[in-house]
RODO-2510 file (C-alpha; in nm, 4 decimals, decimal comma):
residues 281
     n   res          X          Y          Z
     1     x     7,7918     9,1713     7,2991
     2     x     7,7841     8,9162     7,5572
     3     x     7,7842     8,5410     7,5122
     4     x     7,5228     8,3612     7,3513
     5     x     7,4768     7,9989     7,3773
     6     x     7,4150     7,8433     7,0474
     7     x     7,2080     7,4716     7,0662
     8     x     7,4211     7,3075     7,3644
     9     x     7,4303     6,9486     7,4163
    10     x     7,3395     6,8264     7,6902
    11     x     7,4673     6,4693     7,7887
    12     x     7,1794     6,2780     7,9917
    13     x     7,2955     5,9467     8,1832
    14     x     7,1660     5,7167     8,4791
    15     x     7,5148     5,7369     8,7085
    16     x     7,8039     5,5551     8,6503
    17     x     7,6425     5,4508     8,2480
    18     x     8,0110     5,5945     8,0853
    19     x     7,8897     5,9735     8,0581
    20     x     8,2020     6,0804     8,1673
    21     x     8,3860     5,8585     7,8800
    22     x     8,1350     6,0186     7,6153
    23     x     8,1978     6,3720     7,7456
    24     x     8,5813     6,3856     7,7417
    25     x     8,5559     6,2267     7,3921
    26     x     8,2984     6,4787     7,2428
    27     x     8,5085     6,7616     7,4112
    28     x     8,8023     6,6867     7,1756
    29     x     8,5567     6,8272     6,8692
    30     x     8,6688     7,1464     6,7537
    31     x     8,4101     7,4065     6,8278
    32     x     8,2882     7,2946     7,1639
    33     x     8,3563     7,4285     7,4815
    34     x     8,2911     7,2923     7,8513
    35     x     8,3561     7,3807     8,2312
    36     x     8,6113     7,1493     8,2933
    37     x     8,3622     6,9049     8,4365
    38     x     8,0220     6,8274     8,5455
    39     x     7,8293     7,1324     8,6645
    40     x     7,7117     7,0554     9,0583
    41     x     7,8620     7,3342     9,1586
    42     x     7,7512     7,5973     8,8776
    43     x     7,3551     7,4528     8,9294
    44     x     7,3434     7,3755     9,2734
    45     x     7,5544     7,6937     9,4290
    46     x     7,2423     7,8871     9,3360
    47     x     7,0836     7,8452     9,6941
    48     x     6,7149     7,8498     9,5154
    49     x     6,8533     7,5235     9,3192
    50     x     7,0419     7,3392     9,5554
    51     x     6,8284     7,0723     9,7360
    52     x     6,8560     7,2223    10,0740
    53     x     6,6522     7,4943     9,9372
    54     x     6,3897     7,2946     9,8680
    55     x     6,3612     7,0847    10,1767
    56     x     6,5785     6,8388    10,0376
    57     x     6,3391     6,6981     9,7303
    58     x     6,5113     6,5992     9,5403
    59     x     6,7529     6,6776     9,2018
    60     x     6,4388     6,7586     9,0100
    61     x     6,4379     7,0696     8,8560
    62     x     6,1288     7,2343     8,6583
    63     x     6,0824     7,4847     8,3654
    64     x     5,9134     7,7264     8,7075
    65     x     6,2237     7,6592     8,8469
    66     x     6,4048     7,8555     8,5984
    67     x     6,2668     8,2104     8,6228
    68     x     6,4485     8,4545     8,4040
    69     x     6,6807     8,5837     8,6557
    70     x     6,7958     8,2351     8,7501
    71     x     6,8409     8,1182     8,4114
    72     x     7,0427     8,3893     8,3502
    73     x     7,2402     8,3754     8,6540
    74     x     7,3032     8,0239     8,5816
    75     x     7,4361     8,0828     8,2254
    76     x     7,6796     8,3756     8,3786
    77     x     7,8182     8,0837     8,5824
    78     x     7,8605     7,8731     8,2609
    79     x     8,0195     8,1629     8,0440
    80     x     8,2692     8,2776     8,3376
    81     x     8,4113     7,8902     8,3214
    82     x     8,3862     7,8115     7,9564
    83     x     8,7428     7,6937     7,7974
    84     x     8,7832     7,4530     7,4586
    85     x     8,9520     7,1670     7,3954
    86     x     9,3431     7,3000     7,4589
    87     x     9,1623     7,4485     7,7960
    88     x     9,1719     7,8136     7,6358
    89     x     8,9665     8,0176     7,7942
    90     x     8,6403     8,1415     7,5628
    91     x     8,6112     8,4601     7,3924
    92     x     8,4080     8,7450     7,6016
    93     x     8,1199     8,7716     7,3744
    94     x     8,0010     8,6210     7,0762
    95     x     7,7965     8,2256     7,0151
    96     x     7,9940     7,9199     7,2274
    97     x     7,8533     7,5566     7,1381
    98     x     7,8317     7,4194     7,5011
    99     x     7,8943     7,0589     7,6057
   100     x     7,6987     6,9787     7,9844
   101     x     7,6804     6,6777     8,1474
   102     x     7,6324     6,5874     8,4875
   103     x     7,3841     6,2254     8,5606
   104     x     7,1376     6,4913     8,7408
   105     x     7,0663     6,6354     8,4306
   106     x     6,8244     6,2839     8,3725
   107     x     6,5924     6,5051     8,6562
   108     x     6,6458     6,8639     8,4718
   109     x     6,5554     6,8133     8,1453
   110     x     6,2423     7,1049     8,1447
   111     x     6,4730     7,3292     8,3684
   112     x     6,7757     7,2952     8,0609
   113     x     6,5219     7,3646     7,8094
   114     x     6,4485     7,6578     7,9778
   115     x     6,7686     7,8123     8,0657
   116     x     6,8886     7,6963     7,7042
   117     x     6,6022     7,6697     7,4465
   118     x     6,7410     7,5320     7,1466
   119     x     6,9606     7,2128     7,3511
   120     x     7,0340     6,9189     7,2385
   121     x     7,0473     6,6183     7,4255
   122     x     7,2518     6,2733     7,3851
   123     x     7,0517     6,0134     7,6027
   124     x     7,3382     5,7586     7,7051
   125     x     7,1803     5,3801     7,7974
   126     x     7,3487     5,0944     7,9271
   127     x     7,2514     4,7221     8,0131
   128     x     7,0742     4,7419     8,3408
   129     x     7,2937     4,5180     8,4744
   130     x     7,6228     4,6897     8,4572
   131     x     7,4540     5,0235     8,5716
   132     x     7,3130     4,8898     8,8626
   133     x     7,6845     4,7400     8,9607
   134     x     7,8848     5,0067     8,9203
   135     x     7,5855     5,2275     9,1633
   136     x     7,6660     4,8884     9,4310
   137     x     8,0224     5,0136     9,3704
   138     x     8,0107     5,3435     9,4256
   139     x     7,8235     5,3637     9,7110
   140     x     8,0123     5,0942     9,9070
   141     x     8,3502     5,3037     9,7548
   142     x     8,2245     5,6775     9,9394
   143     x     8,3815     5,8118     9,6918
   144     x     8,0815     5,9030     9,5552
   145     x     7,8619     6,0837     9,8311
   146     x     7,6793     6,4048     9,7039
   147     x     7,5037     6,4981    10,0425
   148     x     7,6767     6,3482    10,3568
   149     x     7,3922     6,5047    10,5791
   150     x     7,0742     6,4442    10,4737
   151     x     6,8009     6,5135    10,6811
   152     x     6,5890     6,1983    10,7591
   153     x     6,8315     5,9440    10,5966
   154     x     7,1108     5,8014    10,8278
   155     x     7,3568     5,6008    10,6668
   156     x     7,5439     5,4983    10,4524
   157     x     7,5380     5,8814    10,3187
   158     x     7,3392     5,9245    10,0273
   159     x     7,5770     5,8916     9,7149
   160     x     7,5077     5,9784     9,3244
   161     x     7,1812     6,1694     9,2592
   162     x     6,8915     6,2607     9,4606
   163     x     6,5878     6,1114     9,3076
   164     x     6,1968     6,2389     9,4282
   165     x     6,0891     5,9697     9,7080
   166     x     6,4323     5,8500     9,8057
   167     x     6,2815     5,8297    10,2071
   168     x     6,0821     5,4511    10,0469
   169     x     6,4314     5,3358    10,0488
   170     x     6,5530     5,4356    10,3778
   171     x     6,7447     5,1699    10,6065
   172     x     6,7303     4,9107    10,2670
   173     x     7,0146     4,7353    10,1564
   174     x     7,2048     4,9342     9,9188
   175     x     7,1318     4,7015     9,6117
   176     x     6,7364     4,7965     9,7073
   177     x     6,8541     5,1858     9,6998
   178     x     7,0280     5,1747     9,4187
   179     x     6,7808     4,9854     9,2269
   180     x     6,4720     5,2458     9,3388
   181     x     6,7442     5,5085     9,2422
   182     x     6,8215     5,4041     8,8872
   183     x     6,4607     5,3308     8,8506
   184     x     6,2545     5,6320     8,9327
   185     x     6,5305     5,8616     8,7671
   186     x     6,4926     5,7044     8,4450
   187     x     6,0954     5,7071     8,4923
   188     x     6,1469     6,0728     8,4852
   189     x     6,3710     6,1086     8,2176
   190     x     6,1345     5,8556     7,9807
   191     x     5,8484     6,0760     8,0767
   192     x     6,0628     6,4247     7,9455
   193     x     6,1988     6,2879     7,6748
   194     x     5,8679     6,1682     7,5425
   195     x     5,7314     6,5769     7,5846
   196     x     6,0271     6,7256     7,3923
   197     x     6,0211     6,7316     7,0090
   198     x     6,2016     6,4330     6,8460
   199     x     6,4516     6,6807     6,6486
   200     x     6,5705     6,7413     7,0390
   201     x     6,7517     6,4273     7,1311
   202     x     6,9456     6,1078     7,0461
   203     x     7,0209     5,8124     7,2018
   204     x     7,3094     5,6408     7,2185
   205     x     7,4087     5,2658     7,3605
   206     x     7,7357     5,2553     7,5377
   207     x     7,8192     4,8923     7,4655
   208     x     7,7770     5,0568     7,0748
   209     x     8,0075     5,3297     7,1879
   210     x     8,3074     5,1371     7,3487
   211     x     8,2777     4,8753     7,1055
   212     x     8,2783     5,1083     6,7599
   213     x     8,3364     5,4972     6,8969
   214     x     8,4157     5,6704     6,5738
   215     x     8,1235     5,5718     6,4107
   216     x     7,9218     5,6644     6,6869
   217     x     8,1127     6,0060     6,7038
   218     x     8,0383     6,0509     6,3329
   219     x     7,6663     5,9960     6,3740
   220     x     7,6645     6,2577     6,6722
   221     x     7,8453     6,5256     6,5200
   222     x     7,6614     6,4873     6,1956
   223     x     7,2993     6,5375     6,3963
   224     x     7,4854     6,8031     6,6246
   225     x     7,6578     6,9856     6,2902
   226     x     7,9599     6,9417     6,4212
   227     x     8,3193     6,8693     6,3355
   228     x     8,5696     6,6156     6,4023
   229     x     8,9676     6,6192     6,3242
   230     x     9,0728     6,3999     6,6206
   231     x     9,2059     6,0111     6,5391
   232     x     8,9592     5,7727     6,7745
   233     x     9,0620     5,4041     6,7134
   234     x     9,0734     5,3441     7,1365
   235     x     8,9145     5,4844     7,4179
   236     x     9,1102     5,5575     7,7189
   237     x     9,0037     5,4983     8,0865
   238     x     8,7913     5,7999     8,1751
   239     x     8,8619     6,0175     8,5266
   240     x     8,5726     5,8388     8,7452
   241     x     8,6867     5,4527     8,6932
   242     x     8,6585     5,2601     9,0279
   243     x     8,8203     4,9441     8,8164
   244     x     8,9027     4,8711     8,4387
   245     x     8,6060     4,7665     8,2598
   246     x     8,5658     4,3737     8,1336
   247     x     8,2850     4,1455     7,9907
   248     x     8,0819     4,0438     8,2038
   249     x     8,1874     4,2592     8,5405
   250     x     7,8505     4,2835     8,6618
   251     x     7,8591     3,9166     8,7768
   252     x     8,0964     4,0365     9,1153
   253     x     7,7713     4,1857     9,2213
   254     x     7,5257     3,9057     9,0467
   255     x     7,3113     3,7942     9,4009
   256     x     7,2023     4,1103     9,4965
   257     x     7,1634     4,2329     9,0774
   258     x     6,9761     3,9078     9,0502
   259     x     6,7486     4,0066     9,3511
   260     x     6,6581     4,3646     9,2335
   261     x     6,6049     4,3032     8,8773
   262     x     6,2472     4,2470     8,9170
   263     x     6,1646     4,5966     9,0905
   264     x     6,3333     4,7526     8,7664
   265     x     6,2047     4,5363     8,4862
   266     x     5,9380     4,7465     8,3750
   267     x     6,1372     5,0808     8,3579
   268     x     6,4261     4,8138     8,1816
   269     x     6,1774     4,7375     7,9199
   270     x     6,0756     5,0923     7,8653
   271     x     6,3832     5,1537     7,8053
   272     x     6,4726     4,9567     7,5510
   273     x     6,0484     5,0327     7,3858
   274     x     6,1600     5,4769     7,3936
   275     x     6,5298     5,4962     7,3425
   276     x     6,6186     5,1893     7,0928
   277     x     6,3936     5,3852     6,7930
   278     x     6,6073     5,7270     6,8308
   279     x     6,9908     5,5637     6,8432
   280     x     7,2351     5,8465     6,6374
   281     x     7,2833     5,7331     6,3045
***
């Protein structure tokens, strides 16, 4: 008997929103296994997936995108790199609870819920603010860039995700970019989240998180009927850190926030109208 997967959560997250914090911290429940890491290679080294076989897009994926062979391809990739906690190695055969996250999940959410029916997804939200910072950040780093040649694009080299209509943004200053970026993808996500039934998903704030993470670990793994055995009283930096968080860090980047904040108010507000009702409690 091969393995099955058994209602995997998936983490959903605009980049650089603490996903990365929240999925280290879930993987220390007992029961849960992972790849390691995000899964850009596992998705997108299936050519049909990737966005240069689809004339560069974008990261949107479909439920037609996911035909059966695919999504079964896709979940051999997933069960050949499977390990737990202690980074054992998975069992052959038998049901795995699998923890996913990448930020271009926010663009896959049909294609997941057809390669994995019965998921579960955690809907990470941060203020605006912050998010749209640490994007500034990360582009102007390049330690971020996810497709150094895009056709049609020029520089800097696209970083983070690749959202549907990313050409309206071409030659803009990178708080413009970013701003379009963070913007569209979480147009898409609202729109997906609002089609799946509510059993399906959570939300969760990350100032709630950081500020109080065992009780929002609680809340999770009671939804997700899961244990936990682990002490939390502190978070730790997580892997992707550019610099150590502190109130108020947006502010290095306030102009150019200050400037963009009305191209993203409405999708801000949204926000705030679709996720605040379903927080994990």
């Amino acid at each position: 008997m091969p393995i099955s997967f058994e209602k995997p959560v998936v983490i959903l997250s605009a980049p650089r929103s603490g996903s990365t914090l929240l999925f280290e911290t879930l993987a220390r429940a007992p029961g849960l296994h992972t790849i390691g890491g995000e899964s850009h290679r596992a998705i997108e080294g299936i050519p049909s997936l990737h966005p240069a076989g689809r004339g560069f897009a974008s990261n949107r994926l479909e439920a037609s995108d996911a035909p059966p062979e695919v999504a079964e391809v896709l979940r051999q990739r997933f069960a050949a790199s499977l390990r737990d906690r202690d980074g054992t190695p998975a069992p052959g055969a038998g049901s795995i609870r699998l923890l996913e996250k990448t930020p271009k999940n926010v663009l896959r959410i049909p294609f997941m819920r057809e390669v994995f029916p019965d998921a579960r997804f955690i809907v990470l939200w941060r203020d605006p603010r912050a998010v749209l910072s640490s994007m500034i950040e990360a582009w102007r780093s390049g330690h971020f860039v996810t497709y150094p040649v895009l056709p049609g694009w020029g520089v800097p080299p696209w970083s983070l995700l690749l959202v549907p209509g990313w050409q309206r943004v071409k030659g803009k200053p990178v708080e413009e970019i970013v701003a379009y970026q963070w913007g569209r993808a979480m147009h898409v996500m609202l729109d997906d989240l609002e089609a799946l039934p509510q059993d399906a998903w959570r939300s969760v704030r990350h100032e709630s998180f950081v500020a109080g993470p065992r009780g929002v670990v609680d809340a999770l793994c009671t939804w997700l009927d899961l244990e936990w055995d682990a002490p939390l009283e502190a978070l730790p930096l997580s892997r992707y850190t550019l610099s150590r968080p502190e109130p108020g860090k947006w502010r290095r980047n306030q102009a150019a926030i200050e400037r963009v904040l009305p191209l993203v108010s409405g999708v801000a507000d949204r926000i705030e109208r679709v996720l605040a009702g379903r927080i994990a409690s």
